[in-house]
N, C-alpha and C positions, 0 to 999 in steps of 0.2 A: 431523216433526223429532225427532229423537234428545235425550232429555230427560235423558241423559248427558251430553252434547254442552257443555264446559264454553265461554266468551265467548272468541272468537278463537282457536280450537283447531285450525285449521287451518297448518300447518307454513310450505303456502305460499298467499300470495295466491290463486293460480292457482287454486287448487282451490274456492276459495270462490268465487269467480266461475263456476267450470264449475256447481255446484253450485246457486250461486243460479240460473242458466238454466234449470236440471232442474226445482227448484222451481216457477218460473214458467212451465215450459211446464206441466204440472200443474195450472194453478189455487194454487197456496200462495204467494201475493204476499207474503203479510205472512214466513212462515217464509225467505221470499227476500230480504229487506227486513232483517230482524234478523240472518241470516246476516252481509251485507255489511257492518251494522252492527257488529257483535261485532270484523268483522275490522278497520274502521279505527279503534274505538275502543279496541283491546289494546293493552294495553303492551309484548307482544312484539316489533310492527311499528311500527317508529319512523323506515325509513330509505325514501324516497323512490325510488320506481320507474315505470317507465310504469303496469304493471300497477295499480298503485293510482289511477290517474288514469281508465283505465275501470273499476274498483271506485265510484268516486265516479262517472260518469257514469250507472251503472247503477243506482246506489242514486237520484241525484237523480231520473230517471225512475218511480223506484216511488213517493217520498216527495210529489213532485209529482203522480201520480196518485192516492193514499192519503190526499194531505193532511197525510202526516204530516212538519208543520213542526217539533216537535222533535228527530226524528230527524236532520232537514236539516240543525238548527244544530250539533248535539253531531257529528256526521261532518266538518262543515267547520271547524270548533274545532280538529279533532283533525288533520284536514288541512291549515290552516293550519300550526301547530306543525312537521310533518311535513315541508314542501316551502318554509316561509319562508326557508332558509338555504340550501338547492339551488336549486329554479324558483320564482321568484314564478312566472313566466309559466305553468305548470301552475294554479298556484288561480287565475289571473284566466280561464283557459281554462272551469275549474269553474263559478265566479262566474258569471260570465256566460251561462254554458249553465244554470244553473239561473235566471236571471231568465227568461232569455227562455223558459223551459219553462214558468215561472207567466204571464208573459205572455202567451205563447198560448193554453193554456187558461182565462183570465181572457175574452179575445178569444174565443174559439170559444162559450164560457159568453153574453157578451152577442149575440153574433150568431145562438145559437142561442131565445134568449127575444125575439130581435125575431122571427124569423122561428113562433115557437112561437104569437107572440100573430098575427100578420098570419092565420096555418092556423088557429087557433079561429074565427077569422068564415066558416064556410060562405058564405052569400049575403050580399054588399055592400051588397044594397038591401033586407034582413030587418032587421027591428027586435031590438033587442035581445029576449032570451026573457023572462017574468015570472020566471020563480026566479033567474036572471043579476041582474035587477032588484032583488028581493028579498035576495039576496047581498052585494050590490053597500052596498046601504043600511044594511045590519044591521051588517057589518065595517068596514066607513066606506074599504075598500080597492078600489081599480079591479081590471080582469083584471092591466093591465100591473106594477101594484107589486108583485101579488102573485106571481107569473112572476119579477119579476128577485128581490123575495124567497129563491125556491126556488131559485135558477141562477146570476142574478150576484152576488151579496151576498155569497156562499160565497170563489167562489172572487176575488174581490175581496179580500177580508180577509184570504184565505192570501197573495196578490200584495202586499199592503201588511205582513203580520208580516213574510214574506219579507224585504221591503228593509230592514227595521229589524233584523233580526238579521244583516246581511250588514255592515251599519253598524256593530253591536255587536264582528262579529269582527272588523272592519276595524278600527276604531279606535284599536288599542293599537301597533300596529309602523308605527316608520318609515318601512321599506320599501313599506310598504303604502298610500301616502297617493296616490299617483295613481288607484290602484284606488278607494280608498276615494272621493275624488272623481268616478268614473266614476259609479261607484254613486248617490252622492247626487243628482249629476245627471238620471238615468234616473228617481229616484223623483222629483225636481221634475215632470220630464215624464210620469211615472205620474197625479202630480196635478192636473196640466195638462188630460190628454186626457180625464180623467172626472171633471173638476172636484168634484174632493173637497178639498173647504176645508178639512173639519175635519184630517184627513191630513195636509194640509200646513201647518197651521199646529203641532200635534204634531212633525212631521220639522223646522221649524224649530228648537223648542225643541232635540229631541236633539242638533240639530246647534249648539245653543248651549252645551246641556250640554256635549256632549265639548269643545267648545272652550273652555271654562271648567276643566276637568279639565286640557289637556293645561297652559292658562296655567298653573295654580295649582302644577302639580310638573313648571316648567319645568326644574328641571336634572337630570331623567331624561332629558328628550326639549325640543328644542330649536326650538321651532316660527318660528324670526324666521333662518332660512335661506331665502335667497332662493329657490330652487325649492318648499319646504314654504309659504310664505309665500303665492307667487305661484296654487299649488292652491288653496289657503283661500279668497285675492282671489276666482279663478274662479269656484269654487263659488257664496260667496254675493253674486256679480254675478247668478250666475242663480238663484239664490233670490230677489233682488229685481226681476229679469224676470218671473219665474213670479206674484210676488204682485202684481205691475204685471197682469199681463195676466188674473189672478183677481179684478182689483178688491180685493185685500184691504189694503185702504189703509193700516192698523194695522201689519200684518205687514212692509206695505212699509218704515215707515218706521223698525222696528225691526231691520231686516234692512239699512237705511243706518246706523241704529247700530250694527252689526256690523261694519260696511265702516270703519267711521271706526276703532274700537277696533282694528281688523287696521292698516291703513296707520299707526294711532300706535303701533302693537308693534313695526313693525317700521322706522319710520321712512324710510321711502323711499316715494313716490308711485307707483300702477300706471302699465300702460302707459296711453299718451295714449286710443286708442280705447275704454278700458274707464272714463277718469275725461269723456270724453265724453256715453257712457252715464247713468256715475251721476250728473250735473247734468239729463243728458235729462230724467231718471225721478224727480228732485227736482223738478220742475218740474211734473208729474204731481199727484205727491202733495201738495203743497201750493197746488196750482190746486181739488183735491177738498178737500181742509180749508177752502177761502178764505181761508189765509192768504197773504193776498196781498203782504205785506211780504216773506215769505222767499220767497215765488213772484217777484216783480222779484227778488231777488238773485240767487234761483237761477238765472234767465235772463240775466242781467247777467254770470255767470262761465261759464256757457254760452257769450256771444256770445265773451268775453274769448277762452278757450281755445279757441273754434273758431275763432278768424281769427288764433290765435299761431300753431296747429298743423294744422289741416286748411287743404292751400293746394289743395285741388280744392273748395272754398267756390266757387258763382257769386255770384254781384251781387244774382239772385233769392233766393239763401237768407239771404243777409246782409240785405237788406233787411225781411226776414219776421220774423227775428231779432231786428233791432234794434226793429220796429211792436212784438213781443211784451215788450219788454222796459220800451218808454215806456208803453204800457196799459198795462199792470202798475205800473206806478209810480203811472199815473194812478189804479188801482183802489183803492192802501191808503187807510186810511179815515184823515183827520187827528188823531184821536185815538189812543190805544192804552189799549185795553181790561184788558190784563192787570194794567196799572201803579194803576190808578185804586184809591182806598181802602184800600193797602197802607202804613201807617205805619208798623206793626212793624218791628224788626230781624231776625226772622226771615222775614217776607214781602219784605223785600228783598235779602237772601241767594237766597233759593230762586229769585226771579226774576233775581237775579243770575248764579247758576248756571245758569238754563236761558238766558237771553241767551247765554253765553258758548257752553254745549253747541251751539248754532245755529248762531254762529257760526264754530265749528270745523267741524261737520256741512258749511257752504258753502264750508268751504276759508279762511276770514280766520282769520289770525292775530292774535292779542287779548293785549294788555299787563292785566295784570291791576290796576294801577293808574290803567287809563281808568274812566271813570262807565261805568258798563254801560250809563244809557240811552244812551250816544253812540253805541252802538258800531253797532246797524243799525235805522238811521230814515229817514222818507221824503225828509226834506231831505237827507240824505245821497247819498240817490240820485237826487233831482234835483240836484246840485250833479254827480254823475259825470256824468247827461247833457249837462248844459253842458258840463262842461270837455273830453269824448268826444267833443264835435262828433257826438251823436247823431241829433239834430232834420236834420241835412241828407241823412241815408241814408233817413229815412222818406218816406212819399208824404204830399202837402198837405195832405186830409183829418186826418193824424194827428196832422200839425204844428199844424195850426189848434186840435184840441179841446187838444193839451199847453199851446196860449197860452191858451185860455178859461181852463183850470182851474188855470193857476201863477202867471200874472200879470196879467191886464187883470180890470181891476175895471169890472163891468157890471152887475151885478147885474139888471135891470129886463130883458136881452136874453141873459143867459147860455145859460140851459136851451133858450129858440127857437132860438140860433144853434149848440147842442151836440146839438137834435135831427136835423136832415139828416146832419150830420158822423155821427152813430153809426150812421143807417141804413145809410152807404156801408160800414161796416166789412166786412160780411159780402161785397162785392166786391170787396175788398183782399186775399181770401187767393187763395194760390195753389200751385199743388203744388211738395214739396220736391225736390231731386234726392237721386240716389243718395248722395254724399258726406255731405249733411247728415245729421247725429247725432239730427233729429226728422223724423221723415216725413209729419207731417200737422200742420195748423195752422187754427185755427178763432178766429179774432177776434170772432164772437158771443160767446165765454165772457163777454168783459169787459163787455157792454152794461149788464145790471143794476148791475153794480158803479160801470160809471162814471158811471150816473144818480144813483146812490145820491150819489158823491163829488160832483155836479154840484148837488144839492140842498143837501147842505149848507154848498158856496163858497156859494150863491145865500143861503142864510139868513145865513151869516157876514155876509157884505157887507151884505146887507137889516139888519140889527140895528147896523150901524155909522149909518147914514141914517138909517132909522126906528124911533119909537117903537112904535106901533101900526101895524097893518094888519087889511084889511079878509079874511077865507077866500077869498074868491071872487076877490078881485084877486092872491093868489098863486097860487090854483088856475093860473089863465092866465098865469101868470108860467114856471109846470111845464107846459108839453104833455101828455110823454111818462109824465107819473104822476100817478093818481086822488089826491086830498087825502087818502084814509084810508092810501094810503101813504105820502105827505108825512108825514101824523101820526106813524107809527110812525118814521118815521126822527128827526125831531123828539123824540121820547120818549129812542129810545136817545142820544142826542146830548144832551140834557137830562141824561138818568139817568148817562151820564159826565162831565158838567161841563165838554161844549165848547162848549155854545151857554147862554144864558140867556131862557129866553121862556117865556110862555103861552099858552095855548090857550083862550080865550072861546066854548062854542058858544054860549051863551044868546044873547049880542049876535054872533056872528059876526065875530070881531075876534081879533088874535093882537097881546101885547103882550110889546117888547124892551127889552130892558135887563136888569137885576139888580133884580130886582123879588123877594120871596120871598115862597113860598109860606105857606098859612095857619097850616100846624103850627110855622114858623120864628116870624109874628105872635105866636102866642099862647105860644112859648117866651120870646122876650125879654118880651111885655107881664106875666110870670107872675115872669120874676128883677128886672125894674124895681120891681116890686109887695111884693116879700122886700127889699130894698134900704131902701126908704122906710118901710115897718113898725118895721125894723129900727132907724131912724133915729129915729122916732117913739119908741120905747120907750125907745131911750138919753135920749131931751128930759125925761121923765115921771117919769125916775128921781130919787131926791136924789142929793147929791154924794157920792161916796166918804167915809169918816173920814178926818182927817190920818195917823192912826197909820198905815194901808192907804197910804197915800200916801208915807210917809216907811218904810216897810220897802221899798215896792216902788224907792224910789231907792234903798237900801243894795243890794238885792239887781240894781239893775242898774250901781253902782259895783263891786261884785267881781266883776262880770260882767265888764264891760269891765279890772279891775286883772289880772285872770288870762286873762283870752283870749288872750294872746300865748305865755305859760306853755303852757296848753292845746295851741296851736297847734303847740308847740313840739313835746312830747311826744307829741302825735299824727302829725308827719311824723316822727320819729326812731324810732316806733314801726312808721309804715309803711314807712321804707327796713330798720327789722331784719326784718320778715316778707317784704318784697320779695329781702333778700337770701337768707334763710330759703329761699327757696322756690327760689331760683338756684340755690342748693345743693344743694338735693334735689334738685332738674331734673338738675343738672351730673353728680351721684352717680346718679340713675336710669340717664342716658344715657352713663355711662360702663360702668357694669354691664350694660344689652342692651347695646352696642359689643361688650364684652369676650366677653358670651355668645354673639352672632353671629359673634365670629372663633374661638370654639371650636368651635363649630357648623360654621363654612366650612372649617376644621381637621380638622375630626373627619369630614366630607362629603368633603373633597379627600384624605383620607388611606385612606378605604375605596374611594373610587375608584380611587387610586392602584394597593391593594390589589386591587382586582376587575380592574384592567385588567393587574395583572402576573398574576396570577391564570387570566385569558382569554387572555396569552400563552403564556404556557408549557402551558395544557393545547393552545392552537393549536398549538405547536413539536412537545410530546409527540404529537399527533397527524398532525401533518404527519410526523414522525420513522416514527412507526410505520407510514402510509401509503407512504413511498421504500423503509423498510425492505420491507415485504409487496410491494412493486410489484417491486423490485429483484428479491426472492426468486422473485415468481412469473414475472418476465422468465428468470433463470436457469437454472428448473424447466423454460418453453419453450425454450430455448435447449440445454438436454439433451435433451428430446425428439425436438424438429427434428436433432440431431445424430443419434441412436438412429435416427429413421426414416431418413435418409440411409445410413447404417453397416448397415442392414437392405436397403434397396436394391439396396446392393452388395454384400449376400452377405455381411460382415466383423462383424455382430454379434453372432454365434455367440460367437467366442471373448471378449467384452467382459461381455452379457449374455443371462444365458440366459432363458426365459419363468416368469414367476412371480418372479425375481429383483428385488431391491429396484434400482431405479435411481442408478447411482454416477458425481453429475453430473463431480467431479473427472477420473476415470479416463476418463467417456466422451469428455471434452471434452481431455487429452492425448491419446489415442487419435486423435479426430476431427484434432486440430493435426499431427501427426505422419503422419498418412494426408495432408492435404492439404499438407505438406512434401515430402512424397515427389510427392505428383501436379504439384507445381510446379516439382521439381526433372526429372521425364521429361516437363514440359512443357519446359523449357527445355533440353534436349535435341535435343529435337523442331524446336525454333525455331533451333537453331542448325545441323541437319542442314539444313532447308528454304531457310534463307539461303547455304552451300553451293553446294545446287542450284540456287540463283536464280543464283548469282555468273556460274557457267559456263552457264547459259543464255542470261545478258544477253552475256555475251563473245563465244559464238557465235554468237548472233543480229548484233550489232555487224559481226563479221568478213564476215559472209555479205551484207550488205546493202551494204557499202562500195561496191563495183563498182557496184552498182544504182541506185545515188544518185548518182554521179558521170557515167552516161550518160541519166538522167534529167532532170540537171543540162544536159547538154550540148543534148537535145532542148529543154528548155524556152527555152535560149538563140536558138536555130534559129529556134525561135515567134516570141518574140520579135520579132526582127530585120523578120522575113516582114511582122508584124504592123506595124511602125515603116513601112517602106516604103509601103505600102497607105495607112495615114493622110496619110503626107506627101504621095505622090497625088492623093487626095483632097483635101487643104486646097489644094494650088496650085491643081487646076481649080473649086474654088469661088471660089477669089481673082481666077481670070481671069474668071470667067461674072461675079462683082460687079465687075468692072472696066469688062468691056464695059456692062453696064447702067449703071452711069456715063455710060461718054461718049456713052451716048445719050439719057441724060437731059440731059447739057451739052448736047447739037447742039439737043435742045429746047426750054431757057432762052435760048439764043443768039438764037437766028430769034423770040422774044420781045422780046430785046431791038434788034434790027435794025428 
């Protein structure tokens, strides 16, 4: 390469492209690479051609075989810029051809290290070698890790910068946002196929990031238009697909906070089959948390919106629906865990707050003057299955354990008669059809949980009856659960303050009621003990002096003469600071007001300005563009007439060769020549119609006689031909006549 050779010094495209081929056939990839470089990153070349569009195909081919990823990004930076206001459709043509350039060789990379490590094994049935052994132990790494180390790892990392810089240039232009969501897309499904978590839970983030950016300086860019909106929706539908099907349960459920904050941006709900989805996948992710409280909800607006809106629901998927929806209910646990030990006013804010978040998250809307605990509890949602008419769409089995566990009180036969019921569950699923919004359904989930709930109605109720019981007599009371399980649920149920019992191993006996434990004994028996000391020592004392005694009533007589005074001067004091503070409030809030409509003032005035601004240079340009288009139409317009006027030999005397072209003169000339050729055309037209007149008159005269005895013959025809048919019909009338009357002579002699 010429080290003269100043960045983008080529005049035209063309030449840099011919150029870089030379190079490349050569061996010089990199001098072939910098060349293409130089050219789309000048500031000379700024206006958008084909030419430049295989400049960038050719350069993504070296940078993808070179690896040189910032080369990549600084060419399509500049390409972008280049071709956003002419073709988008040209960079997404780019775009695209440069993933799937790193996808392939990403692909070719891991297909060539499977097959790399299958060709190290000579013989199948050879033992591994001792130095393989040896290797193998010391670097703590297999042959295979270290193979995709060297092969896939590489160009993995160049396929994953890749889509993050594609993102990076996407990100800023409006026009750009279908692309941009194509893109993100493809990387979800980049991290899909080679389940790279970490990858994708980073591409979350950025994609949280920018969308945090585009909110925060929304009145550049206006992201709560319905098609910008409905991109965003898509995307992070499949961002919470992709984390659904990674198992990354966190990401899922941060990525349904991203769905909620978009549909509250822009205030309208998605289409029906995508708010399908995200109940489906809410149901998911809080069936893996065990929270089972928002897991019935979530299946409870699942069933709601699938029998509003999907009417190709069968019977069988409604059915499956509503089972998942009463287990589920069955499963929450009768206490709630979060609420417990919270007395603070800021512990009940923050659980305030997240109640409310949830309940937005499932789609209820929330007065914010309800008790937060009201807003989603289990009673809540056994009272919807009542009023649903739910219990009649499920099968008997399911009906049966919702009566154990919500209202019949048994206690002594609960867990025997909830044992069979749960075994059957795992024979109650059955496959969904196409239309359902969940394609698979497994009623095991809920077994543990509804033993767990099943235990502790059984203690509830057991503790209303009994004082004491024997281990062994509840043991058989629980089939389906060893006592050290029983214990542990016992403990948490204790340790929440929904059950009150003890646990006796020594004597084998569990005692109910409100009995308290020993560190409770020995706290009262320890303040009754400070109490009566306390009382002792006032008995032992002498009496106070009178003097002591008679201060302490003057000083409790001006106590009581001014307490009203006091009282006085401390509310008159608190409405002056109350007002005090109005005022500063009323005075702050009138100043940000005042400074926020200078600011929307001073914003809607440079816009004003930027967009009269981007008109008139649009006009100036549009102007100059009819002007140049007109001039170079008129320039063709002379030429085309020259070359005519040369044709016909009459050039000579207009222009000669070498002569500057004189579009005026050529173009009277050229008017004046076809004035003349249209005046001896008509001419010509009127000699010809002449000629026609007396051809058609002579022709006329010559034929008359001809047609008149033509006339006469065809009359002759005629006639001949009339006779002949009339002929003909009488002797068919008489032959049908006589068959008549021989058909009569034959009905006659019938009738005789």
């Amino acid at each position: 390469m010429n080290r003269f050779q100043h960045r983008g010094g080529f005049a035209r495209p063309e030449n840099a492209l011919k150029r870089a081929d030379e190079l490349q056939l050569v061996g010089q990839k990199l001098s072939a690479l910098q060349q293409l470089h130089d050219v789309v990153t000048s500031k000379k070349h700024r206006t958008w051609s084909k030419t430049y569009e295989e400049i960038m195909f050719k350069l993504i081919d070296l940078c993808v075989e070179m690896k040189k990823r910032n080369h990549a990004k600084e060419a399509l930076m500049q390409y972008r810029n280049m071709c956003q206001q002419v073709n988008i459709n040209s960079l997404e043509e780019v775009i695209k051809y440069y993933l799937n350039k790193a996808t392939e060789k990403a692909e070719e990379a891991r297909q060539q290290a499977e097959s790399k490590a299958l060709d190290a094994v000579e013989d199948l049935e050879e033992d591994a070698k001792p130095e393989d052994l040896m290797l193998s132990y010391v670097s703590g790494d297999k042959s295979k890790d270290r193979t995709d180390r060297e092969l896939v790892t590489p160009w993995f990392r160049f396929l994953w910068e890749s889509y993050r810089s594609v993102l990076e240039i996407l990100r800023t232009n409006p026009k750009l946002e279908a692309l941009y969501a194509m893109v993100a897309v493809r990387a979800f499904g980049f991290c899909l196929a080679y389940k790279r978590n970490a990858e994708f839970r980073r591409l979350c983030d950025i994609l949280r990031q920018h969308l945090a950016n585009m909110t925060k300086y929304r009145e550049q860019r206006d992201i709560t238009q319905p098609e910008s909106l409905n991109l965003f929706l898509e995307t992070r539908f499949e961002q919470l697909k992709t984390a659904c099907e990674l198992q990354m349960w966190a990401e899922a459920f941060r990525s349904v906070e991203d769905i909620q904050a978009l549909i509250a941006l822009g205030k309208r709900q998605p289409k029906q089959q995508m708010m399908a989805t995200y109940y489906s996948r809410l149901t998911q992710i809080f069936a893996v948390s065990q929270s089972y409280l928002y897991h019935a909800y979530a299946w409870l607006k699942l069933f709601n919106f699938s029998r509003s809106y999907n009417k190709n629901l069968t019977s069988s998927d409604t059915q499956m629906m509503v089972t998942s929806v009463v287990l589920a209910t069955l499963s929450i646990l009768p206490y709630d865990r979060q609420l417990f030990g919270r007395v603070d006013e800021p512990s009940h804010e923050q659980e305030k707050e997240r109640t409310v978040r949830m309940a937005n998250i499932l789609g209820f809307s929330v007065d914010k003057r309800m008790d937060y605990r009201s807003i989603l509890t289990r009673s809540a949602l056994v009272s919807s299955i009542n009023s649903m008419n739910l219990l009649s769409l499920v099968p008997g089995e399911v009906r049966a354990a919702y009566e154990l566990l919500t209202t019949e009180f048994n206690p002594l036969e609960l867990c025997s008669k909830l044992d069979p019921l749960l075994a059957s569950l795992e024979a109650i699923s059955s496959p969904m059809s196409a239309a359902s919004p969940v394609k698979d359904l497994a009623m095991a989930q809920y077994v543990a949980s509804l033993k767990r709930a099943a235990v502790l109605r059984a203690l509830k109720q057991l503790s209303e009856v009994y004082s004491t019981m024997t281990i062994a007599e509840l043991a058989k009371l629980v089939p389906f659960m060893a006592f050290g399980d029983v214990e542990a649920v016992v403990v948490d149920a204790v340790k929440y303050d929904y059950l009150q019992m003890r646990v006796d191993h020594r004597n084998g006996t569990l005692h109910f009621g409100s009995q308290q434990l020993e560190s409770d004994k020995v706290r009262s028996h320890l303040s009754l003990l400070a109490k009566r000391l306390a009382k002792a020592a006032a008995m032992t004392d002498a009496a106070p002096a009178a003097a002591a005694e008679q201060q302490r009533a003057a000083v409790l007589a001006l106590c009581r003469d001014n307490i009203g005074k006091e009282h006085s001067r401390l509310l008159a004091r608190k409405q002056v600071i109350e007002k005090r503070k109005e005022v500063a409030e009323a005075a702050m809030l009138e100043a940000e007001r005042e400074e926020e409509r200078k600011r929307v003032a001073a914003a809607r005035e440079q816009e004003l300005l930027e967009d009269r601004r981007r008109r008139e240079e649009a006009a100036r340009r549009e102007k100059e563009r009819l002007e140049r288009e007109m001039e170079e139409a008129e320039m063709e317009e002379a030429r085309q007439l020259l070359e005519q006027t040369r044709r016909k030999g009459k050039a000579g005397a207009l222009v000669k060769d070498g002569d500057k072209l004189d579009r005026k003169a050529l173009m009277q000339e050229a008017l004046s020549e076809r004035l003349k050729e249209a005046q001896e055309l008509e001419r010509k037209l009127a000699r010809l119609a002449k000629n026609m007149d007396h051809l058609e008159r002579a022709r006329r005269e010559e034929e008359a006689p001809l047609l008149q005895a033509a006339y006469q013959a065809r009359l002759t025809d005629d006639q001949a031909f009339h006779e002949q048919q009339q002929q003909q019909q009488v002797e068919a009338h008489k032959l049908a006549w006589e068959v008549d009357i021989q058909e009569k002579r034959r009905l006659e002699r019938m009738t005789k």
